[in-house]
N, C-alpha and C positions, 0 to 999 in steps of 0.2 A: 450546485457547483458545476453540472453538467452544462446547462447552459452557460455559464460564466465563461467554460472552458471552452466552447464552441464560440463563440463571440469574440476572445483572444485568438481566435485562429487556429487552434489544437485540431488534430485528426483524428487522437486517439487522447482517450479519457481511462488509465488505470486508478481503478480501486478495490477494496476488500469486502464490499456489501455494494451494491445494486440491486434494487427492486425489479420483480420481474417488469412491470411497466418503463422504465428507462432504457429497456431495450426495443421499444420501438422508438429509434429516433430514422432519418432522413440518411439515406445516399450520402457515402462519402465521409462517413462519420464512424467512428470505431468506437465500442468499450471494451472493455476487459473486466472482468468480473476475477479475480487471482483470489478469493476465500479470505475471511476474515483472520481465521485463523494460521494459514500460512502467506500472509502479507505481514501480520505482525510478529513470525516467528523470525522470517528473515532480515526486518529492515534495520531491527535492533544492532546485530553487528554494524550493518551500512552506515547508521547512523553514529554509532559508538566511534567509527573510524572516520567518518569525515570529521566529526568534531576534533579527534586525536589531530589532524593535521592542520585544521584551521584555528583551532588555539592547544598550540602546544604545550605553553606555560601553567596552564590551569589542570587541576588534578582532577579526572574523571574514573568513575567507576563502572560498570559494569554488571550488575549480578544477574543469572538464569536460576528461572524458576525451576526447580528439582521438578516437580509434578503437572507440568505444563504438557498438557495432553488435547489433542483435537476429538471435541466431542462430535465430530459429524466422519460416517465410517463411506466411504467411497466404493462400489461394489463396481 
């Protein structure tokens, strides 16, 4: 997908896993690497509430995992 994205024109490629070998790409080119774990903690709201506006008619739910914990500790 990183190529796909560069090939469409993109400057910057965000995801929540990148191998350390896709970070050697060419001048000019961005990734972001934002953890697997806190890319999907946050996008659930994002994505809960674009759908709330883009069909509003249709009944959507919502639920958060009680025990949703990042198993990788940041020192």
């Amino acid at each position: 997908l990183i190529g796909a994205a560069r090939a469409a024109g993109a400057q910057l490629y965000i995801s929540g896993d990148i191998s350390y070998h896709h970070f050697f790409v060419p001048d000019g080119f961005m990734l972001m690497d934002i953890g697997h774990f806190e890319s999907e903690k946050e996008i659930v709201s994002i994505l809960y509430s674009l759908l709330r506006k883009k069909f509003p008619n249709f009944v959507l739910q919502c639920t958060k995992a009680l025990d949703s914990t990042n198993p990788i500790l940041y020192l």
